[in-house]
C-alpha positions as CSV (number, residue, x, y, z in Angstrom):
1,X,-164.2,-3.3,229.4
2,X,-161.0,-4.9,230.4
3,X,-160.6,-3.1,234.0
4,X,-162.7,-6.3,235.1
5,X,-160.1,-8.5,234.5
6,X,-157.0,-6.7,236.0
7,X,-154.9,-8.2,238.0
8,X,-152.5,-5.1,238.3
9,X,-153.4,-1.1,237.8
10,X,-151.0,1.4,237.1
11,X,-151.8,5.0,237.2
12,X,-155.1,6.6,238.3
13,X,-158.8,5.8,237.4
14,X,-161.8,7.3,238.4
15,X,-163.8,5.3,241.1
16,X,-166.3,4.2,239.5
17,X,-164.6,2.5,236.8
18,X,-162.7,0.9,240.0
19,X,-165.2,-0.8,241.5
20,X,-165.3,-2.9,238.2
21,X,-161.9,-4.2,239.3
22,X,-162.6,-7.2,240.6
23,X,-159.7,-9.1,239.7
24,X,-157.3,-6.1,241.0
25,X,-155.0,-7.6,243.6
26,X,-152.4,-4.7,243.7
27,X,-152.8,-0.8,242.6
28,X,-150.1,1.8,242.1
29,X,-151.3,4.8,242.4
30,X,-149.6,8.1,240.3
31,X,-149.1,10.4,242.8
32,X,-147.6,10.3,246.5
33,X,-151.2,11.4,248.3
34,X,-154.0,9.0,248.0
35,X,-156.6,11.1,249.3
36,X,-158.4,11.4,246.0
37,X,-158.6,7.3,245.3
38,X,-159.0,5.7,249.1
39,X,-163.3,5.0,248.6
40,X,-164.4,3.0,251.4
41,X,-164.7,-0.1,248.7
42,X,-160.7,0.1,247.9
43,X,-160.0,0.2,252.2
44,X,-162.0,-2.3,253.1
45,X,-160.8,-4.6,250.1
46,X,-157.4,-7.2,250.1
47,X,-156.2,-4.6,247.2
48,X,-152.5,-3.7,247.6
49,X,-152.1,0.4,247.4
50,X,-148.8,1.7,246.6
51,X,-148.0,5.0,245.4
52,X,-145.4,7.8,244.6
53,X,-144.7,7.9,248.5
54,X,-141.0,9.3,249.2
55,X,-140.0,10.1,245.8
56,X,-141.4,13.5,245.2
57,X,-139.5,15.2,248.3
58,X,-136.9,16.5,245.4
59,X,-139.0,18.8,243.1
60,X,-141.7,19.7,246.3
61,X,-138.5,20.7,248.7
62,X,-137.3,22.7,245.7
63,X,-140.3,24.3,245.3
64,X,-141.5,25.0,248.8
65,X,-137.8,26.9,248.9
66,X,-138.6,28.8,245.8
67,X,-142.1,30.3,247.5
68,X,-140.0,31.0,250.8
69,X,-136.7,32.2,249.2
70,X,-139.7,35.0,246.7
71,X,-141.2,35.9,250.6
72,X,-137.8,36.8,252.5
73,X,-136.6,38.2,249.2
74,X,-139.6,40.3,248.6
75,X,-140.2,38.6,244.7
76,X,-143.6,38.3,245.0
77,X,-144.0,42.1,245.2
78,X,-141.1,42.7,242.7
79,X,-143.0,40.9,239.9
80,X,-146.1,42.0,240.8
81,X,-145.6,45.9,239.9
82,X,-142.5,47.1,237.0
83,X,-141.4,50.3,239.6
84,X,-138.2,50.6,240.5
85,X,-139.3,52.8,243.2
86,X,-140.2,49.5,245.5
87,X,-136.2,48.7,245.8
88,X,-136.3,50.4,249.1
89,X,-139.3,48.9,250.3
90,X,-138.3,45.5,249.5
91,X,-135.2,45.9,251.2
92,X,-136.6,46.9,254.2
93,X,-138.8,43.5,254.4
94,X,-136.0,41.6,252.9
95,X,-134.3,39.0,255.6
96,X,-132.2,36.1,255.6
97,X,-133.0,32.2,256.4
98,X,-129.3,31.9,257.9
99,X,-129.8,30.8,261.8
100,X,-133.8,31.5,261.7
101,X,-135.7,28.2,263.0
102,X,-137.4,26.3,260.3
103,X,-140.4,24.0,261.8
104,X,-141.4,21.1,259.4
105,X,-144.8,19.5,260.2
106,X,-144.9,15.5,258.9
107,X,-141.4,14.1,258.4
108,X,-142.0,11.9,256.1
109,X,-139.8,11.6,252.4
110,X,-140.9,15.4,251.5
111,X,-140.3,16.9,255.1
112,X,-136.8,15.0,254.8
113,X,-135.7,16.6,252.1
114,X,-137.0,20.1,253.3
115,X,-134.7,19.5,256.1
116,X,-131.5,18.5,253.9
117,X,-132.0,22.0,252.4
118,X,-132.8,23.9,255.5
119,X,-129.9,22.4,257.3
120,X,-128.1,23.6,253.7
121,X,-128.7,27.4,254.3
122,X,-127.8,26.8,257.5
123,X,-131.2,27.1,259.3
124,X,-132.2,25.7,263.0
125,X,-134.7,22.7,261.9
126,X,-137.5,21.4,263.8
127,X,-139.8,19.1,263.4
128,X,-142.8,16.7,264.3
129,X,-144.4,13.8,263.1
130,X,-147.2,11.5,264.2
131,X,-145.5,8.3,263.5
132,X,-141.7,6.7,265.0
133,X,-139.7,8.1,262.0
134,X,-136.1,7.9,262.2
135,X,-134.3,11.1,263.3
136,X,-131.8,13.1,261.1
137,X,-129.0,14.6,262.0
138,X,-128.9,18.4,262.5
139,X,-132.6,18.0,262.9
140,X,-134.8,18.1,266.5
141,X,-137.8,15.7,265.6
142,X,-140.6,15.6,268.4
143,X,-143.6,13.7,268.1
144,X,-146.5,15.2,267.2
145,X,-147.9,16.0,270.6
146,X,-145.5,19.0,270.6
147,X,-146.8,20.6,267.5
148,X,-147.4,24.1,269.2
149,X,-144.1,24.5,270.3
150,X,-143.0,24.3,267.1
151,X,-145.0,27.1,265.9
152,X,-144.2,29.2,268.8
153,X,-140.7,28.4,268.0
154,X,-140.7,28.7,263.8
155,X,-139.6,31.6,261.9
156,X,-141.0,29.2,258.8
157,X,-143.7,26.6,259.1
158,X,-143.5,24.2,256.6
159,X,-146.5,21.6,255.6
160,X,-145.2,18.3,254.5
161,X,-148.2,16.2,255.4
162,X,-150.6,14.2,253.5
163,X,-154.3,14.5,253.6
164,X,-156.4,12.4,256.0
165,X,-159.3,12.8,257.5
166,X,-157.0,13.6,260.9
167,X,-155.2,16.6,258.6
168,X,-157.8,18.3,257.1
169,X,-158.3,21.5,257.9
170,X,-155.6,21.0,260.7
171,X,-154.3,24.3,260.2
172,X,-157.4,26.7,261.2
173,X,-157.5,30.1,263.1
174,X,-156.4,28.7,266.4
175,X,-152.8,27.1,265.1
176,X,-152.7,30.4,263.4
177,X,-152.4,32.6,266.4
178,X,-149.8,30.2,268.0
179,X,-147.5,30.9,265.3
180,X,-145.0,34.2,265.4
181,X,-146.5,37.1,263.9
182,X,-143.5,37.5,261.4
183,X,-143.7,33.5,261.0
184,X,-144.1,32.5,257.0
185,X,-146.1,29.2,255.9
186,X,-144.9,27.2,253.1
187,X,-147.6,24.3,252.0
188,X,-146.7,22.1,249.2
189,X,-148.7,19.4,249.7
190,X,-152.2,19.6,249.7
191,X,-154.6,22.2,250.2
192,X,-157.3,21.7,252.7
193,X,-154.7,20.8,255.2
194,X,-155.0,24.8,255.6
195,X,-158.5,25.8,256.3
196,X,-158.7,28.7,253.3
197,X,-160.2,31.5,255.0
198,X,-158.9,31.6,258.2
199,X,-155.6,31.7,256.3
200,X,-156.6,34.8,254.2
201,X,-158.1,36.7,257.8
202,X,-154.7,36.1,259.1
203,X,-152.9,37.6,256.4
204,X,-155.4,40.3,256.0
205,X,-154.6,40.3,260.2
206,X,-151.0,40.0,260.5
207,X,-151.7,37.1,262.6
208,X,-148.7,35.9,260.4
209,X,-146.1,37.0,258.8
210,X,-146.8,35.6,255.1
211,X,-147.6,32.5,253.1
212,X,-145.9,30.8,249.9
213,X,-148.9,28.1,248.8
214,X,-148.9,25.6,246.0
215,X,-152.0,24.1,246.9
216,X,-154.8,26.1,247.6
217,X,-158.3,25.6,249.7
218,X,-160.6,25.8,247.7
219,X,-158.9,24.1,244.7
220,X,-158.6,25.1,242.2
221,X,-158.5,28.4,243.5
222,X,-161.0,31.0,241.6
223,X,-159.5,33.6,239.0
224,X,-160.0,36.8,241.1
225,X,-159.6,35.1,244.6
226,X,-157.7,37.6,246.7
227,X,-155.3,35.2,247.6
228,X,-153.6,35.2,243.9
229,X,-152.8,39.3,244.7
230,X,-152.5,39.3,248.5
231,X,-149.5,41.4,249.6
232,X,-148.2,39.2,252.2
233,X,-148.5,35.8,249.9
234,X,-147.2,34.3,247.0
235,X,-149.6,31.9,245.0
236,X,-148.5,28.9,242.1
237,X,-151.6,26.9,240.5
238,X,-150.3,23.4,242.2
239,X,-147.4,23.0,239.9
240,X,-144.7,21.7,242.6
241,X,-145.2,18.2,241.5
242,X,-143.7,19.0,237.7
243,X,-140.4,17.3,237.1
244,X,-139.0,15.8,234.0
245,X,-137.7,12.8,236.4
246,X,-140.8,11.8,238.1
247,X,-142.1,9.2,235.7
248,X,-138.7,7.3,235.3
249,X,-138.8,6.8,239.3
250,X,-142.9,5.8,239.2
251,X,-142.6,3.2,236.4
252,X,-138.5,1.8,237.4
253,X,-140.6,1.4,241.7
254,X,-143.5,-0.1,240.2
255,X,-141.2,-2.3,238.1
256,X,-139.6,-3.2,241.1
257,X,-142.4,-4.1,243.1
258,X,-143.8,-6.5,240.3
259,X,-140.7,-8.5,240.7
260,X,-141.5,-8.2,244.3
261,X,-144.6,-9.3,244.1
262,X,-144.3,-12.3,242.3
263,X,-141.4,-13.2,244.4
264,X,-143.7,-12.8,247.8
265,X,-141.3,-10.3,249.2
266,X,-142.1,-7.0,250.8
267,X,-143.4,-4.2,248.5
268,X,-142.1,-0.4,248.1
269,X,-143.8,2.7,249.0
270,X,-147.0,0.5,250.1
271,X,-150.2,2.6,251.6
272,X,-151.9,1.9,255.1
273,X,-155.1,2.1,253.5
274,X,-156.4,2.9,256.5
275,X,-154.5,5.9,258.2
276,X,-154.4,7.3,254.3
277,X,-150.1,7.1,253.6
């Protein structure tokens, strides 16, 4: 019953209960993707949308290099089978990230702190982003438009976008087949950026090389799904977002921007509600 007279929401709500906001001058969102909570109502309203934007690049870099560090290393078939008889195997499809080319698609706070640790294992790093983002050192950013020579170019392809109606289902057959055949794709970020079964024919292909995933297309993805068993992929249930950290930075930015807000001065993390981050 009180939603209609908030001033300020903190969290997540379902939409419905939103639209009762009328009061709601400034939302901060849990969560760095807003995909879920943009409804035409909130876009088109004077409601302020901030998020988790640029603080979860810590625990999704980490985790993006934990799915492509169980690919070169062969873990994913390791854990898959107790046979001691794979060792040889594995070895043979072991490789190293040391001087392979690492492309990172969207350079925002997560693809910036993919980078840090790419740069750290002492890999070639690409990138591309839609917007004017500042460069990096040790990094060759190029604007979007070059997107397929980075995939012709990658040993590792990297998804650090968010969802928009311009992302989804970016990654289809056709980006696919510009990629190297040994290339690996690492997507931490959401999982119809990726259309789902074009992904599984070019595993089942050898279109590609192999595919870490925390975030699946559908999602959840169904118990029995052949992705969870897939030979050439390596599947966790959307869990890179888990860090005991994450809350203290949410509430001490949202803290922040209250005092911001009441001063007039410029918000953190804030949302073009219209492009969609």
């Amino acid at each position: 019953a009180e939603i209609g007279d908030t001033d300020v929401l903190f969290g997540r709500v379902a939409n419905d209960i939103y639209v009762r906001a009328k009061q709601l001058r400034y939302y901060h969102s849990i969560g760095a993707g807003v995909d879920a909570i943009l409804t035409p109502e909130l876009v088109e309203s004077d409601v302020i949308v901030a998020s988790e934007k640029g603080q979860v690049g810590v625990h999704l870099s980490e985790h993006a290099f934990a799915l492509l560090l169980a690919l070169t290393r062969g873990l994913h078939t390791a854990i898959r089978r107790n046979d001691w008889s794979l060792r040889e195997p594995i070895r043979k499809e072991q490789r190293e990230l040391f001087e392979q080319t690492m492309g990172i698609v969207g350079f925002g706070g997560t693809g910036r702190d993919v980078a840090q640790r790419a740069l750290a294992f002492g890999m070639r790093v690409l990138a591309v982003d839609i917007e004017d983002v500042p460069g990096m050192s040790g990094v060759t950013l190029w604007k979007a438009d070059r997107l397929n020579d980075l995939l012709a170019e990658s040993d590792v392809v990297v998804i650090a976008l968010p969802l928009t109606k311009a992302t989804h289902h970016l990654f289809t057959r056709d980006l696919f087949r510009r990629m190297r055949r040994h290339a690996l794709l690492i997507n931490v970020t959401r999982g119809a950026i990726v259309y789902g079964d074009d992904l599984l024919a070019a595993l089942d292909e050898g279109v590609i090389g192999g595919a870490g995933i925390d975030v699946t297309d559908p999602e959840p993805l169904p118990a029995g799904h052949r992705l969870w068993t897939h030979p050439r992929a390596i599947v966790t249930p959307h869990t890179a977002g888990g860090s005991p950290r994450r809350a203290g930075r949410a509430i001490d930015t949202f803290v922040e921007n209250l005092r911001r807000l009441r001063a007039g001065k410029p918000l953190l993390a804030i949302i073009d509600k219209r492009k969609g981050y």
